[in-house]
N, C-alpha and C positions, 0 to 999 in steps of 0.2 A: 728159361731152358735149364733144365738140369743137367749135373756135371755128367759126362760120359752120355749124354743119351743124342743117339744119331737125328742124321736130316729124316729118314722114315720115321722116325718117332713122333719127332717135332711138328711134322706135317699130319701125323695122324692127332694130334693133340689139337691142331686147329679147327681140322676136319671135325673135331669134336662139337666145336663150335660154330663152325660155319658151311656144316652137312647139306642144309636145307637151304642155303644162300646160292643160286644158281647165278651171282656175278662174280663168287669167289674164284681166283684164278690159281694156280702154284704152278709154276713151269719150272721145266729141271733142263739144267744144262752144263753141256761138260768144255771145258776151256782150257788147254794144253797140260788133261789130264787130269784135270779140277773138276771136283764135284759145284756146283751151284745150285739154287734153289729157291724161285721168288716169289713172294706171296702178296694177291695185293687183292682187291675189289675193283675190276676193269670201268664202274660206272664212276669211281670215285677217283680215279689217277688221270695224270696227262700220259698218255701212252709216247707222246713224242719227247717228255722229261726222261721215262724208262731209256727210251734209244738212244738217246742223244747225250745223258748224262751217267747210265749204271751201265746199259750193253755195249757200246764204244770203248767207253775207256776199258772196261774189264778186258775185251777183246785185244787194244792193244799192248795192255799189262799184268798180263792175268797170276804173273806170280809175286807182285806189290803187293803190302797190304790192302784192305778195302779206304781206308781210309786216305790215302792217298792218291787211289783210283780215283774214285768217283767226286764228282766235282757238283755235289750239291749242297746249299747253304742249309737248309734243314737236315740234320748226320746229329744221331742218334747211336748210341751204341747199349743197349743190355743182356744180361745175361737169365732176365724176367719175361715169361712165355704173356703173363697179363700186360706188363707194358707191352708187347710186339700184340694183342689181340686189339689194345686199344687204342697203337697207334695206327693200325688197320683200320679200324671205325672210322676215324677221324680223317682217312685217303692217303696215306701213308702206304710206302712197299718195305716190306720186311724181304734181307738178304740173310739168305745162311749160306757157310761157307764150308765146304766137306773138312773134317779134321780141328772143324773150332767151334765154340760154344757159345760165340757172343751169337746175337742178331741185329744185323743194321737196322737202321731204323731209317728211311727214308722220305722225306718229304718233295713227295711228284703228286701233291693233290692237283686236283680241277678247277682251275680261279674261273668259274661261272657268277657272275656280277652284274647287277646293271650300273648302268655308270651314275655319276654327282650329276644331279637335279636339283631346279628350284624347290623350295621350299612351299607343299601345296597346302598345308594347315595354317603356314604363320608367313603367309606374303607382308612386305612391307614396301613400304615406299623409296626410303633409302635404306643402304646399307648391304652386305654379304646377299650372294643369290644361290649359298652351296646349304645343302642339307645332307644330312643324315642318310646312311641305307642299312641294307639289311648285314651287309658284311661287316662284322666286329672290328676286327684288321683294318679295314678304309674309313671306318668310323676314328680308331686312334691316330692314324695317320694324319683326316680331316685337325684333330685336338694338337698335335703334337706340332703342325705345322701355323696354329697359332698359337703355341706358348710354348717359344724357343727358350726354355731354362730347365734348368738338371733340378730347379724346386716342384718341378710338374711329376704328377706318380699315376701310375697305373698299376692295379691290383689287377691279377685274374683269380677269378675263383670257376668252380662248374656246381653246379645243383642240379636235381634233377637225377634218379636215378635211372633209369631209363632215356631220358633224353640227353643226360650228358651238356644240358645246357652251359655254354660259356656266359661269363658275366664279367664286366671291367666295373672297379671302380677306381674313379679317377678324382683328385684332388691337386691341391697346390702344398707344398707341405710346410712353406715357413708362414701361410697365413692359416690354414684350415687348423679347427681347434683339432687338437689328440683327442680327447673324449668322445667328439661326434663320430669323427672315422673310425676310432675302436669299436662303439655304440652301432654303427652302420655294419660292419664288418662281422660285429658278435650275430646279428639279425640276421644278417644273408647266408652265415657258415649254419644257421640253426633250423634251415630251411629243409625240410625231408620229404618229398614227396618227389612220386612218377615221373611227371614233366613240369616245365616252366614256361607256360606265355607270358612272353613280358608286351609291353608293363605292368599289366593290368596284374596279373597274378602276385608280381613284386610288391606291386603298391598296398596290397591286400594282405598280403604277409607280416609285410615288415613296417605300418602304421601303428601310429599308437591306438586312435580311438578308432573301434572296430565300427560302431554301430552313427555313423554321421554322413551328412550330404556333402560337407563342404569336402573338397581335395586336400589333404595334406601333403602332397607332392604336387610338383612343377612338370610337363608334361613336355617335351619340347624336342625339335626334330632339326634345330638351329645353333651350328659350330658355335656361331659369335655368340648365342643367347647363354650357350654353357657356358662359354670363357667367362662372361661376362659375372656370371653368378660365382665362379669358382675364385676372382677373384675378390670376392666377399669375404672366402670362407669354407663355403658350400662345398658341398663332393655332388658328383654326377655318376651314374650308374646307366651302362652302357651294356646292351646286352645281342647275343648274336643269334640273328634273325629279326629284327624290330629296327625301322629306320627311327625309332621313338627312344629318346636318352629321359633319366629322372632323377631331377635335382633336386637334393633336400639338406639339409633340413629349409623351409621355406615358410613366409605367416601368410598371413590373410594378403596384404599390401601385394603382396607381390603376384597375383592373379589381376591384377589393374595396370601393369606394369607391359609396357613392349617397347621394341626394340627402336622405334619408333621415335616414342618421346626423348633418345638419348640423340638422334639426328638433326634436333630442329630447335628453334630456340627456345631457352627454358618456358618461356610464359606459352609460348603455341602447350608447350609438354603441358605444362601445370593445368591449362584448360583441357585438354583432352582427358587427365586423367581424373581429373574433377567432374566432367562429361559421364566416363567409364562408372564411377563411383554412384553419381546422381540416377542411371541408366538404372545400376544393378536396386535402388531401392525403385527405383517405375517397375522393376519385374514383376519384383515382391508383392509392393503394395498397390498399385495401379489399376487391376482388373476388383482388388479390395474394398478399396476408396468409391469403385463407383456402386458396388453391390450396399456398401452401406449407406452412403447419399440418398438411393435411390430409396434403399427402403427403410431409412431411420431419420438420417441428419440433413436434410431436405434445407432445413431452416436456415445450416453454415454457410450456403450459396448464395450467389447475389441473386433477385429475384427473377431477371433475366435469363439466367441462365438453366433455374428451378422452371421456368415456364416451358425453354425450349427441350428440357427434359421429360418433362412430363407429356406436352405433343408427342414426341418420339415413342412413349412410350402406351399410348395412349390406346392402340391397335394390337400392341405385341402379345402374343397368346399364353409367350413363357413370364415368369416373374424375373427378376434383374439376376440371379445366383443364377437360374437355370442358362440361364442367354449366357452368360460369362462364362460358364463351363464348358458348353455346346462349343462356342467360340474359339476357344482356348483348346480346346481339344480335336477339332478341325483345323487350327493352326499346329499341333504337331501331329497332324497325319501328312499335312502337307508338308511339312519338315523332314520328314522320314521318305516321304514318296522322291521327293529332289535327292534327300543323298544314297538312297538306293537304287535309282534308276540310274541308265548311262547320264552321262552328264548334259549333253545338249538336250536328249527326252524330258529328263530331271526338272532344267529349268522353264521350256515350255509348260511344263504342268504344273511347276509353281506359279507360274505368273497367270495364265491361264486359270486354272482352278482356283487360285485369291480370286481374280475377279469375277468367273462365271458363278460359283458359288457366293460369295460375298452380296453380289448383286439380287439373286435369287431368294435366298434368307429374308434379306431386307423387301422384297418386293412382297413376299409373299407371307411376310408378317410374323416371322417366327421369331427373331432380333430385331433390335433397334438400329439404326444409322449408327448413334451414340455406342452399342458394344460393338460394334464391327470397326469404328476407332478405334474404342479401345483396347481392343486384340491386337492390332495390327500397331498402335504404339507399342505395347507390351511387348510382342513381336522383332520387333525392328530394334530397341532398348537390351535385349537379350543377347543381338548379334553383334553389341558394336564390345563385347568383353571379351578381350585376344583369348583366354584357354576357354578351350572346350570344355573341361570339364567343372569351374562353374558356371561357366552360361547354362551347363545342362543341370546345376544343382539350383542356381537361384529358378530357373521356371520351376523345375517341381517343388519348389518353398512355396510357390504365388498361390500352390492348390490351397492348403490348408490354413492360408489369410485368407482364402477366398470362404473358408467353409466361417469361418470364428466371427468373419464380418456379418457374414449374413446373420448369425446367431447372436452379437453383440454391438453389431454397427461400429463405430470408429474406436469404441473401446477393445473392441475383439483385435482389433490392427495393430494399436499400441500396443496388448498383452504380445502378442503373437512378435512384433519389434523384438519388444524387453525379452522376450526369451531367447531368440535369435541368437542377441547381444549377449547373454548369460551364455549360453551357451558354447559360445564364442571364446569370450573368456573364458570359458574352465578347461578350455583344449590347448596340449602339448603336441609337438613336433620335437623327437629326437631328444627330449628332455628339456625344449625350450618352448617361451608362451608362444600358441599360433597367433592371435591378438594381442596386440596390445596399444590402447588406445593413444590417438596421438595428442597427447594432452600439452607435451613440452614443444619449443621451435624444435630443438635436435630429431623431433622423434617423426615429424612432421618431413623433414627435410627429402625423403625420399619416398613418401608413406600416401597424403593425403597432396602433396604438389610435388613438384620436379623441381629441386633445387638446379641454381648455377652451378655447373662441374665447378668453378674455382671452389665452390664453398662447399664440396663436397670430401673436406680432407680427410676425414677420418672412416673409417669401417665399421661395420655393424661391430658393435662389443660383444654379443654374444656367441657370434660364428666365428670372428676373427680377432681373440685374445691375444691369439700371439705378436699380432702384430699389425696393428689399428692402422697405422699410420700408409693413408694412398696418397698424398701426394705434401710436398714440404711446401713449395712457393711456384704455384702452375704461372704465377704472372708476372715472373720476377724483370721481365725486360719493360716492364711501366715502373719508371722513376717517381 
């Protein structure tokens, strides 16, 4: 607001801006001779915060300052017509007062919410049953309520020109390294464009390697799952509208990892996640291994098996590649059909459709018995990896082992491994390796099995420099 310039002025300046906004409100009112004048967006405020908090008290003290009047915890004061435009966006009432130049700034937004729900991407068996929503504020709230220390930080930043998107990032500050949060921080302040859907647009922005399948972010919509990584190291980025938070810097290991294996005893953990790991190479190679058996390496089989192979396949009209594609691609249509349908429709016509179709194929000679297994291994092997988004990068890897088999038979699967693996390797996360093979015990300890929490005393060294040290003597009451 500029110096000397009246409530008509100021009101026609908004007017400037919000002509065509038919919920912009401005009411004027006179108070024991007092000019007043408030400005808000009727869909955006609590109208019972207005009465209860600015028109009351003004009424019973109208020649107090405002600031003494009104008894609201968000009180703002400037003397900037853009700060009063944008704290109006955001459900904010702007007060002007005849004879003065500031403008309050008040906070009477609309807390429309849905409440703390389980967790419906990463159910678990034991442990926490709160997740993540869309409100940024009950999201910090959810974090702040588990990690009661003044070492916990939360950054706001907004991007998004147009959208005005809010973003938190949030860290631990005597473990998390300074470079990564700087690194994080330089990436997201560098982000220029219209709107932001998170995650998806973040993760897209602000990775290293543009052009890959695997995730280089942690995807997660679980309090304890954040806590849990932040005490690593890690920072989490939180953003409003998205019950989905994204924890990075993160490697490969840690898509094999749930919340899970830290509930139950280490060896249940160590097998499951040994399970998880074995799973993700039956994705890859599985529907591979049978296109080149069938049609190259016949001989590596026991001969039993090569017999009851050949029966099966003995009728089928497609050759072993075509069957396995066919397969594999009727297995994600019914993928798609269950999570885009209501959910009870969904799973009828999963289970349904696997077997009225499955049965069919095979009856009527177009697949074998043998690839209708082995779709449905492949299948099942795909859904037992907690994040979504490698289950959904290893299936689309299985295509193109599928195509190199058919072309090279078991040699085609190894080349297609070895590259995998190379490729793997040459990938950074936030300026650290995403891979890195577990060649030592230390490296193994958390990576390829679930160590004993006792034996898990020290922290990743490359995320938490500052300060490695999680736990001194967890056993110390055994003599």
């Amino acid at each position: 607001m500029k110096p000397n310039q009246t409530i008509d002025e100021t009101e026609q300046t908004f007017k400037q801006f919000f002509s065509e906004q038919s919920d912009f409100q401005s009411k004027q009112l006179f108070i024991a001779g007092t000019e007043y004048r408030l400005f808000y967006f009727d869909t955006l405020v609590d109208s019972s915060l207005i009465q209860d908090f600015i028109m009351k008290p003004l009424l019973l003290r109208p020649k107090d300052p405002v600031r003494d009047v009104v008894s609201i915890l968000d009180y703002t004061e400037s003397e900037k017509t853009e700060d009063a435009i944008k704290a109006l966006m955001y459900g904010k009432a702007v007060l002007l007062r005849g004879g003065e130049s500031t403008l309050y700034l008040l906070g009477v937004d609309l807390k429309k919410e849905r409440s703390i729900n389980i967790p419906i991407n990463e159910r678990v068996l034991r442990g926490a049953n709160e997740a993540f929503i869309e409100n940024l504020d009950t999201n910090i709230n959810l974090m702040r309520k588990l990690i009661n220390s003044t070492d916990f930080i939360v950054k706001t930043y907004t991007v998004g020109r147009l959208s005005q998107t809010k973003i938190a990032v949030m860290y631990i500050k005597s473990i998390a390294d300074t470079a990564i949060i700087e690194e994080v921080e330089r990436r997201l302040s560098s982000i220029d464009m219209d709107y932001v859907e998170a995650p998806g647009f973040i993760d897209e922005l602000i990775r290293d390697k543009k052009f890959t399948m695997f995730p280089q972010m942690l995807i997660t919509e679980r309090p304890d799952r954040a806590r849990a990584y932040m005490m690593e190291g890690k920072a989490v980025i939180a953003t409003a509208g998205s019950p989905d938070t994204i924890i990075l810097p993160v490697s490969f290991w840690s898509f094999f990892q749930s919340p899970d294996d830290y509930q139950i005893s280490w060896l249940l953990g160590t097998i499951f996640r040994l399970l998880r790991i074995c799973c993700f190479l039956i994705t890859i190679g599985l529907p591979a291994f049978y296109v080149s058996v069938s049609s190259f390496d016949q001989q590596l089989l026991p001969i039993n098996f090569v017999n009851t192979l050949q029966s099966s396949l003995k009728y089928v009209t497609f050759p072993p590649l075509a069957e396995a594609l066919s397969m594999m691609l009727l297995l994600e249509i019914l993928r798609e059909a269950t999570i885009r349908l209501a959910s009870p429709v969904g799973q009828t016509i999963g289970v349904v459709g696997g077997i009225v179709i499955g049965t069919v194929v095979v009856q009527s000679n177009l697949v074998s018995n043998t690839a209708v297994i082995i779709a449905a291994l492949t299948g099942l092997a795909s859904f037992i990896m907690p994040s979504y988004e490698m289950n959904s990068a290893v299936r689309l890897l299985s295509y193109p082992a599928l195509i190199l088999s058919s072309l090279f038979g078991l040699l085609g699967l190894v080349l297609f491994f070895m590259i995998i693996f190379i490729h793997l390797c040459q990938m950074d996360t936030m300026g650290l390796p995403y891979y890195k093979p577990p060649f030592s015990f230390g490296d193994m300890k958390d990576t390829l099995f679930r160590a004993p929490i006792w034996s898990l005393s020290k922290r990743p060294e490359k995320t938490a420099s500052k300060n490695r040290t999680r736990m001194r003597n967890p056993r110390s009451w055994k003599r």
